[in-house]
C-alpha positions in Angstrom: 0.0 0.0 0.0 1.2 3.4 -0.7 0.4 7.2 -0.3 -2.7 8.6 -2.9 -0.8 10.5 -5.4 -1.9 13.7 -3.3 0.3 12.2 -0.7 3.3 13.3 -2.9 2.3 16.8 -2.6 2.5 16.7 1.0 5.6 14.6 1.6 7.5 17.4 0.2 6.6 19.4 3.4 8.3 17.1 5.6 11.8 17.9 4.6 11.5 20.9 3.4 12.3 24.5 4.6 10.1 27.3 3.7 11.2 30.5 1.9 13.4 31.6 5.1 13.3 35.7 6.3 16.7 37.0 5.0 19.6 37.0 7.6 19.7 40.8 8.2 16.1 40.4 9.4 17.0 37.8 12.1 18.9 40.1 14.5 17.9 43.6 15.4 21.8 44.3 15.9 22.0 43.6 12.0 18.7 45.0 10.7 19.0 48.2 12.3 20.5 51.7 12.1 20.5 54.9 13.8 17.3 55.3 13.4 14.7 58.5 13.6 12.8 59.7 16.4 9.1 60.5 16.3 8.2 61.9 19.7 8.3 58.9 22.2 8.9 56.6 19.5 12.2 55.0 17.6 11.6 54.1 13.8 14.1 52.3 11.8 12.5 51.8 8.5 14.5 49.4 5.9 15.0 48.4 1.9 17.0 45.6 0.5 17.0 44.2 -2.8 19.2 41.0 -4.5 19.7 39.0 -7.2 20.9 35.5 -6.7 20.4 31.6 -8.0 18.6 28.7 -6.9 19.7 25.2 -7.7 16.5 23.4 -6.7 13.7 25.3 -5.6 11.0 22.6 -5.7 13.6 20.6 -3.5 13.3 17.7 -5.8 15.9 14.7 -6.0 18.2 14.6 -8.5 18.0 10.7 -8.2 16.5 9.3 -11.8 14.3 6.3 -12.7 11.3 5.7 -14.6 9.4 5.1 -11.1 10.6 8.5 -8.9 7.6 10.4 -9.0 9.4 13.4 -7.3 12.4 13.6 -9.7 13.8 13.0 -13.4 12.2 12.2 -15.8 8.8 13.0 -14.4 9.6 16.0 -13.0 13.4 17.0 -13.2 15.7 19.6 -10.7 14.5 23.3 -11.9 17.2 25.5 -11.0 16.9 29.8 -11.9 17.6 33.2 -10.7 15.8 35.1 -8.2 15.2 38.6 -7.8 14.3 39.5 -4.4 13.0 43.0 -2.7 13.0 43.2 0.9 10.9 46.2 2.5 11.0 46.5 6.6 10.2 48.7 9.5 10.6 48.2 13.0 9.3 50.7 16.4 9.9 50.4 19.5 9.6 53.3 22.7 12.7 55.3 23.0 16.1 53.2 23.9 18.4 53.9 26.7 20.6 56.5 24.1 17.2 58.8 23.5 15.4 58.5 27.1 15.8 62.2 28.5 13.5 61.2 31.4 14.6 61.9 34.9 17.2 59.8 36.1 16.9 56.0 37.2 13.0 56.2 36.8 12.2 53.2 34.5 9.8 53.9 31.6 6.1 52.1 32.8 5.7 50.9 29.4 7.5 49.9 26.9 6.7 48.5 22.7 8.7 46.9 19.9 7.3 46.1 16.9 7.7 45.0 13.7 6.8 44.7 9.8 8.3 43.0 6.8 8.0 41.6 3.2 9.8 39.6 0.8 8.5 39.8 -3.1 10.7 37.1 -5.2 10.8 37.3 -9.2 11.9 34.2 -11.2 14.0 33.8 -14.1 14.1 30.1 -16.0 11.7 27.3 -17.1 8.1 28.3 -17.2 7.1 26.5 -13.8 9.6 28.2 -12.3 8.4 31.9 -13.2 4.9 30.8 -12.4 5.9 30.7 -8.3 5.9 34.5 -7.6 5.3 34.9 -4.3 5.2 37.8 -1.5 6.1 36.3 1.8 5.6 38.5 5.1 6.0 38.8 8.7 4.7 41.4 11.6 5.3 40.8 15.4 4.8 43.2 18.4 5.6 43.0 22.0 3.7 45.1 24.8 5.7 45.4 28.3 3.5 47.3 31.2 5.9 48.2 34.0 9.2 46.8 32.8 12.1 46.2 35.7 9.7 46.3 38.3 8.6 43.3 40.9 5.8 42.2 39.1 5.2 43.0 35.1 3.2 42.0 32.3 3.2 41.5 28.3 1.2 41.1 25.8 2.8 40.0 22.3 1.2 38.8 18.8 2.9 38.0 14.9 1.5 37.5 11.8 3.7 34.9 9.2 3.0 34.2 5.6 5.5 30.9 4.7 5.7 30.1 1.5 6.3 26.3 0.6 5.7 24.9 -3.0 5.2 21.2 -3.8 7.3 19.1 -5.6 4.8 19.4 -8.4 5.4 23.0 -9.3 1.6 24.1 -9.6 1.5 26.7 -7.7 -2.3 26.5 -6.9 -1.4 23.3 -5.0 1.7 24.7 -2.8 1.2 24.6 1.0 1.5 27.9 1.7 0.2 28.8 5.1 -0.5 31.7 7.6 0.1 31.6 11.2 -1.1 33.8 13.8 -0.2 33.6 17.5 -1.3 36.1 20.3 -0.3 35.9 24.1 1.1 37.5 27.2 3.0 36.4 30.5 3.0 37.1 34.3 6.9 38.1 35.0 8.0 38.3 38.6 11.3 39.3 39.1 12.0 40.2 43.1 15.7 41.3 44.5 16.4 43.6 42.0 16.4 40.7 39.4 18.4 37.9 41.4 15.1 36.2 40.5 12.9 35.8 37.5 10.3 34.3 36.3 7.3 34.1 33.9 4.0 32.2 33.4 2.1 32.8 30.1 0.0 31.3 27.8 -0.1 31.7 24.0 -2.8 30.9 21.3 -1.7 30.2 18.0 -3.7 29.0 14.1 -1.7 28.0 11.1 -4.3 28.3 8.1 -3.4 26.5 4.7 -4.2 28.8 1.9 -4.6 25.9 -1.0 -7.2 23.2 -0.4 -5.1 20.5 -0.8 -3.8 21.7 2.8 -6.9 23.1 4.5 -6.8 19.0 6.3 -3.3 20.4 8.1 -5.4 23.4 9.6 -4.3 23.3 13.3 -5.1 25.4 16.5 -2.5 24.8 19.4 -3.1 26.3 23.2 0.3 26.7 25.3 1.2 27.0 28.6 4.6 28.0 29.0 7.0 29.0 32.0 10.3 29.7 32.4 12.8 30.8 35.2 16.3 32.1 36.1 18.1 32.7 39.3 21.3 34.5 39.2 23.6 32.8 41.9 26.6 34.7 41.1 27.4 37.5 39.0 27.3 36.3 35.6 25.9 32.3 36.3 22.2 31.5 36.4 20.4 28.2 37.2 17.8 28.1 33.9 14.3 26.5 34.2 11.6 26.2 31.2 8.5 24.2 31.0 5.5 24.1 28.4 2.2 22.2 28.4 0.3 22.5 24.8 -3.0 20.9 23.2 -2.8 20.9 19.7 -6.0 19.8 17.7 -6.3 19.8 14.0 -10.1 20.9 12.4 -10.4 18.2 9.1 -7.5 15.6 10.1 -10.3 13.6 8.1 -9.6 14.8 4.9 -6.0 14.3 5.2 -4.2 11.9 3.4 -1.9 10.6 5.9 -3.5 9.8 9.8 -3.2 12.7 12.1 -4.1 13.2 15.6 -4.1 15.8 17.8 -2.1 15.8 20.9 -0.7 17.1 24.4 3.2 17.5 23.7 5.3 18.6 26.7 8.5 20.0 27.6 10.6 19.9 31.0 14.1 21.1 31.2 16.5 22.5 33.6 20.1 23.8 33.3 22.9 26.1 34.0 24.3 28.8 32.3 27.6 31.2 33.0 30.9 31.7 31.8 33.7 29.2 32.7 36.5 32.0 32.2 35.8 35.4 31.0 36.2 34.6 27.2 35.0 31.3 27.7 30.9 30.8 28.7 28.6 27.5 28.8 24.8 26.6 28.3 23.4 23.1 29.4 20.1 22.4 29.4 18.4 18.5 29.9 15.0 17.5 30.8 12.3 15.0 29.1 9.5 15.3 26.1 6.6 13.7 25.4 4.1 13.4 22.8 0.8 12.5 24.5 -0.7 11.7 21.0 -4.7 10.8 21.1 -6.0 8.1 21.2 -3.2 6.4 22.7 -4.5 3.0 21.9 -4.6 3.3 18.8 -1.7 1.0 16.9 -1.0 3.7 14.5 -0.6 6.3 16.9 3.6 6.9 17.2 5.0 8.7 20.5 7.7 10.8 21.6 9.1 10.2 25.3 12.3 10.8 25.9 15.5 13.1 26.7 15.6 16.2 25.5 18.6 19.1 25.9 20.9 21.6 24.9 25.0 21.9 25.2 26.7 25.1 23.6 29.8 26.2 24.2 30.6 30.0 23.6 34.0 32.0 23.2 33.7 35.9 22.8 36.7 37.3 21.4 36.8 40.3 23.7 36.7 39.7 27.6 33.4 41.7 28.3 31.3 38.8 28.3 27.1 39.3 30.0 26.2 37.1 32.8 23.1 34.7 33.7 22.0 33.7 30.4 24.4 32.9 27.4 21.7 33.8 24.8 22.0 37.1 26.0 24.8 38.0 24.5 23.7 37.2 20.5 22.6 41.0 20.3 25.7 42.7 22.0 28.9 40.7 21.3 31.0 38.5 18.8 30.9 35.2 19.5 32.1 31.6 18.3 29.5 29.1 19.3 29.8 25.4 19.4 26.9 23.1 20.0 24.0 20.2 20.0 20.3 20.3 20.3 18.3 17.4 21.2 13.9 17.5 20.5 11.0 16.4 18.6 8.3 18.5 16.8 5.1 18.0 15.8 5.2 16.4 11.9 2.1 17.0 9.4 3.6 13.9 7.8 4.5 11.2 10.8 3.1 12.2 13.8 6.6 14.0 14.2 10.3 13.7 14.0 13.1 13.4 16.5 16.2 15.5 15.9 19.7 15.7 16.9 21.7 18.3 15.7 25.2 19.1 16.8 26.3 23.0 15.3 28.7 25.5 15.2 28.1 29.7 14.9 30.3 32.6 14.2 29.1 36.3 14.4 31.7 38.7 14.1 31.1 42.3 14.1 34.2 44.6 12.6 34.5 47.7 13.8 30.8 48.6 13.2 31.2 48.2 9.4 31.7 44.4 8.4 29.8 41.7 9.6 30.4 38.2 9.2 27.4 35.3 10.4 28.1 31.5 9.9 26.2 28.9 10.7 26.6 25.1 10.0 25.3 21.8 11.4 24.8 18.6 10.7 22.0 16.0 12.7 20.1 13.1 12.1 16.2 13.3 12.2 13.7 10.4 12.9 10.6 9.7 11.5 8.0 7.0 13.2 6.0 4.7 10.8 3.8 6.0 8.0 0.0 5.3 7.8 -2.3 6.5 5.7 -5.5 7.7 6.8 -8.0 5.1 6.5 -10.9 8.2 6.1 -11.6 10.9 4.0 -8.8 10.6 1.8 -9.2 7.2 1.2 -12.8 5.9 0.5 -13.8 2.3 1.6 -10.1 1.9 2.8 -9.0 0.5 5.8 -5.5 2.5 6.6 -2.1 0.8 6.6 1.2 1.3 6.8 2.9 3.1 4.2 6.7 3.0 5.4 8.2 1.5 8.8 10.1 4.5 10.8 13.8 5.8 9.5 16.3 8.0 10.0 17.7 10.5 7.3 20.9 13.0 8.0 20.4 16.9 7.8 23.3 18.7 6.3 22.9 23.1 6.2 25.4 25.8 6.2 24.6 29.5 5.9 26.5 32.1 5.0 26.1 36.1 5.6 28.4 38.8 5.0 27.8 42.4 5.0 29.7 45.7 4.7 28.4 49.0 5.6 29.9 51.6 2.7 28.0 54.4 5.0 26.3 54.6 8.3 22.6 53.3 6.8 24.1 51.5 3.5 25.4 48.5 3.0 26.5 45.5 0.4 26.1 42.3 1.4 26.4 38.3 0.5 24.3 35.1 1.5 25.3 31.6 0.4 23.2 28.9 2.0 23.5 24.8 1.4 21.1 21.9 2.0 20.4 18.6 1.9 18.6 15.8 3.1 20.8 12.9 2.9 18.4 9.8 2.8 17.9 6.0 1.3 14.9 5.8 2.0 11.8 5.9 -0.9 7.9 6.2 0.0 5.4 3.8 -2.0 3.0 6.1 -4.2 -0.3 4.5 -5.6 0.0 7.5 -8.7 -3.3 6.2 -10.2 -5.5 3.0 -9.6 -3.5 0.4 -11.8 0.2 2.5 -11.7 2.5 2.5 -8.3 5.9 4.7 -8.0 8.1 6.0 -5.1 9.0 9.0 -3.3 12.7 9.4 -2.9 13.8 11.2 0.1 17.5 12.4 -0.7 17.3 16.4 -1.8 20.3 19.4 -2.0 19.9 22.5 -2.4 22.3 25.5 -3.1 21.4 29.3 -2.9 23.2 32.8 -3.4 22.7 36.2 -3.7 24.6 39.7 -4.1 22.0 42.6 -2.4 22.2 45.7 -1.1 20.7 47.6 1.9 19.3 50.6 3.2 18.4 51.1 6.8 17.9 53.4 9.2 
């Protein structure tokens, strides 16, 4: 038995990565200038634009045989140029720099917030040119008496992913919109020795083609997380989450899906070894909680979960408490592994282990250089198909028993500033999903094929940037 030829669609989801924000936009350090002042606010409005090349946009395999239904000759590697232009603003309440209020007296409220696009233009084969999209993101963050004993926050974003099929029809992609509004409770007594939070977060991811509206999913969190600040610059870390996720037409999907309870427990130390040298461990447990647990095509997750990173920051004026701290301030070489599961439209979900390695380096205010490689393997439980909607009078079965592929990516970013608000910059990134394994496909009643898991992909591009 094999996936419905729909099935194909979908399985490209499950190794792919979406049309990713550019790197610029990932850190505020980065994206932002000196920005203008409009009474009690901060704006920092941006533009970028590049041209660049895509080896294999569709991630496709570049395997061949008469049976791959997700490579040549059916449907071969497209490769083109892209053309992409990058308009962004960000606001926020006046920084530390531009508060003239009196002396020592906290602000009692304080706002960032954020807006961006991404249009991309294709050059090459006809399928290729036909995948114009406009990807987008928007988040802002609400802090009502920030630095005192007790505070509050409310936050909320808006994210348009863009993730085309293997096919290359662009009214069948699985582009989606998520939404996600929240706040926390944040205590932090003894001037900050102690902190913690308690919030809760709703969040929708809405397919926008009908071949994905069966993926539609709702999830309710509970989250927490804690720090106390033993000495100077070394924290004990605590973090916690409780969710229900619940999808609205998992009987229409292709594959079986089924809501669940996943939660997260971990606890940890962070601080700095020497004072170039600082450390991040994390460990605790995951589980699953899929519904209904008797059910014998109903996979779990329940096991360790973590985080290791070491961190070296080439000058000796490392923060203290929390390691992550210091991605907005300093240069840093980062070594590291990762250990978790996420929820999988595809498989229930997938275990990964990723070990990593970073390097920001920020020259004298005008060159910037941000690398980022890792390699891990990721785990997939057995495959079943869903024995309603998608498949009439059928009975479900398994499709594939559970396997492992290996998770190669590297990304690249340069940038120099020729002014104060301008700069050139590079990105090179490379992936692939190193795998053996192929998926039965029932393509029509009487014809069968496979789907091959191995993909790479290569991108560049040459831009330029304006920000304020």
């Amino acid at each position: 038995m094999g996936l419905p030829l729909a099935g194909l669609m979908f399985a490209s989801v499950l190794g792919a990565r979406s049309a990713n924000a550019q790197e610029w936009l990932k850190d505020r350090r980065f994206a932002e200038g000196p920005g203008y002042r409009a009474g009690d606010l901060e704006l920092h409005p941006g533009l970028g634009g590049e041209i660049g090349y895509d080896s294999n946009w569709f991630l496709r395999s570049d395997k061949t045989g008469a049976g791959i239904v997700n490579g040549a000759p059916a449907v071969p590697v497209a490769d083109g140029g892209v053309f992409r232009i990058t308009p962004s603003l960000s606001v926020s309440t006046l920084g530390p720099q531009r508060n003239t209020g009196p002396a020592g007296a906290p602000p009692s409220v304080s706002f960032r917030g954020g807006i961006a696009a991404t249009y991309r233009e294709f050059i090459g084969v006809q399928e290729l040119r036909d995948q114009r999209n406009l990807s987008g993101h928007a988040d802002a963050r609400l802090d009502i008496l920030p630095t005192r004993p007790w505070s509050f926050s409310v936050h909320g974003l808006y994210d348009r992913t863009i993730q085309p099929t293997v096919l290359g029809n662009p009214d069948l992609s699985f582009n989606r919109d998520t939404l996600a509004v929240g706040g926390d409770v944040i205590a932090t007594p003894n001037s900050g020795t102690l902190d913690w939070r308690l919030g809760y977060q709703v969040q929708g991811a809405l397919f926008e083609s009908s071949n994905g509206t069966p993926f539609n999913n709702v999830t309710h969190s509970i989250l927490t997380k804690g720090r106390w600040k033993f000495r100077p610059r070394t924290a004990f870390l605590y973090d916690a989450s409780l969710s229900f996720l619940g999808y609205s037409q998992s009987n229409r999907a292709v594959n079986a899906l089924h809501d669940s309870t996943p939660t997260r427990a971990r606890l940890g130390m962070s601080g700095l070894i020497t004072p170039r040298v600082a450390f991040l461990g994390m460990a605790g447990w995951g589980a699953s909680f899929y519904r209904p647990g008797g059910d014998a095509r109903v996979s779990q997750y329940d096991s360790i979960i973590g985080q290791a990173e070491f961190k070296f920051f080439p000058t000796a004026n490392a923060p203290g408490g929390d390691v992550s701290d210091a991605s907005l301030t300093l240069s840093s070489i980062a070594l590291g592994y990762i250990r978790d599961y996420q929820n999988s439209y595809f498989s229930d979900f997938y275990g990964s282990d990723r070990g990593y390695a970073k390097v920001a380096y920020f020259f004298a205010g005008r060159a910037l250089i941000s690398l980022e490689g890792g390699v891990g393997a990721v785990e997939y439980p057995d495959v079943y198909i869903n024995p309603g909607g998608a498949t009439p009078g059928g009975t479900g079965g398994l499709v594939h028993s559970k396997f492992t592929d290996v998770r190669l990516d590297g990304t690249l970013f340069t940038e120099y500033r020729i002014l104060e608000s301008l700069g050139l910059n590079a990105t090179f990134n490379y992936m692939q999903n190193v795998s053996s394994t192929q998926l039965p496909v029932q393509i029509s009643a009487t014809q069968t094929g496979v789907y091959d898991m191995s993909w790479k992909r290569f991108q560049a591009s040459l831009g330029v940037r304006w920000f304020l």
